[in-house]
C-alpha positions as CSV (number, residue, x, y, z in Angstrom):
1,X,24.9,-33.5,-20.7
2,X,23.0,-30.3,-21.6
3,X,20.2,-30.6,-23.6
4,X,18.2,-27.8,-25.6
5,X,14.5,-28.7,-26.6
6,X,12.5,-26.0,-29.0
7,X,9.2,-25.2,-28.9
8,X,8.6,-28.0,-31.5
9,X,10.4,-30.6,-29.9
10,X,13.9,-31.0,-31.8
11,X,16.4,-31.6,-29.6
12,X,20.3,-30.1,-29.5
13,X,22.7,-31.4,-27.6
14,X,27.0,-31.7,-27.7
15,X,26.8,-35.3,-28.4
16,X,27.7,-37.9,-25.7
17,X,27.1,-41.1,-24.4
18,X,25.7,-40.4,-20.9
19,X,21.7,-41.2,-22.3
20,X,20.9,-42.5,-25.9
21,X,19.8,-40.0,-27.8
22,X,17.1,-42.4,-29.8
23,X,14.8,-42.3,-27.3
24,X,14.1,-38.7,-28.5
25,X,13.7,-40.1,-32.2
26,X,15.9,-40.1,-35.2
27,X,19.1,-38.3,-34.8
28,X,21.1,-36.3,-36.6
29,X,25.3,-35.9,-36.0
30,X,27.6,-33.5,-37.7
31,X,31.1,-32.7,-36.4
32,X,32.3,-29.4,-34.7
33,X,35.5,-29.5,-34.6
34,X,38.8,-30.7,-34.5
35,X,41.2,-31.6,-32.0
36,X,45.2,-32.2,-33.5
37,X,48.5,-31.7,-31.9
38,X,50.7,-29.3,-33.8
39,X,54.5,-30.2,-34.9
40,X,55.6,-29.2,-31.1
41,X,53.2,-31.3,-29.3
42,X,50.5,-28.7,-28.4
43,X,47.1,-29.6,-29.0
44,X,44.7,-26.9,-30.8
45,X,41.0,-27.3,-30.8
46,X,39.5,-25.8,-34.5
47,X,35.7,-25.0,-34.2
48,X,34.4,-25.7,-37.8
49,X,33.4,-22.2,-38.7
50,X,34.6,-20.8,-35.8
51,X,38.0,-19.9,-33.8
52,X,40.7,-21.6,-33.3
53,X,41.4,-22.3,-29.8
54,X,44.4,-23.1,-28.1
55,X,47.6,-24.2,-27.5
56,X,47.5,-26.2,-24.7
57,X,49.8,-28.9,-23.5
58,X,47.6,-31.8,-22.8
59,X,44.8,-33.1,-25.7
60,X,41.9,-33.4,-22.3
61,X,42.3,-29.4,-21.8
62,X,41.7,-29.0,-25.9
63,X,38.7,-31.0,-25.7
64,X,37.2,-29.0,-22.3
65,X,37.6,-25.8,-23.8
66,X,35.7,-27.2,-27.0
67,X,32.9,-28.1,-25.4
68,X,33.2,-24.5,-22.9
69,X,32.8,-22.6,-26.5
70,X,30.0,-24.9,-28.0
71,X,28.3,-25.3,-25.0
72,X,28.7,-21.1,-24.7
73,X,28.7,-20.1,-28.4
74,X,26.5,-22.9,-30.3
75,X,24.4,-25.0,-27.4
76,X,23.0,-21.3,-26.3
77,X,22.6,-19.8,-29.4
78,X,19.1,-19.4,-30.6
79,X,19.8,-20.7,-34.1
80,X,22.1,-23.6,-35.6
C-alpha cells in the first residue's frame, strides 16, 4: 500500500486493508471507479472522471490496471 502524506499531515492513499487507516485519524472514502463486465464477458474498468480502460478477459486484470492508473494518474498527482 502506497501512501501519500502532505506537508500538513493528510493522508492519500488507494484504499486497502493491509493497515487501518484510523490510526492516522478520521477517514474519508469516495469511490474511483468502476469495474463491470460488458454483454460479451469482458470486464472494463471506468475511472470516475477519467478513461475508460479496458477490455480485458478476466475482472483481476481490470482491477490491476485500475489501481496502475490511480496509483500513476491520481496517487501522484499533486492535487485531488
Amino acid at each position: 500500500m502506497q501512501l501519500r502524506i502532505d506537508p500538513k499531515g493528510s493522508v492519500r492513499c488507494l484504499y486497502g486493508e493491509a493497515i487501518d487507516l484510523t490510526v492516522f485519524g478520521s477517514t474519508r472514502i469516495h469511490r474511483a471507479s468502476h469495474v463491470e463486465p460488458d454483454g460479451e464477458g469482458r470486464w472494463w474498468s471506468q475511472i470516475i472522471g477519467g478513461p475508460k480502460l479496458g477490455p480485458f478477459d478476466r475482472r483481476s486484470a481490470a482491477l490491476a490496471a485500475e489501481q496502475q492508473w490511480l496509483e500513476q494518474n491520481w496517487l501522484g498527482a499533486d492535487s485531488e
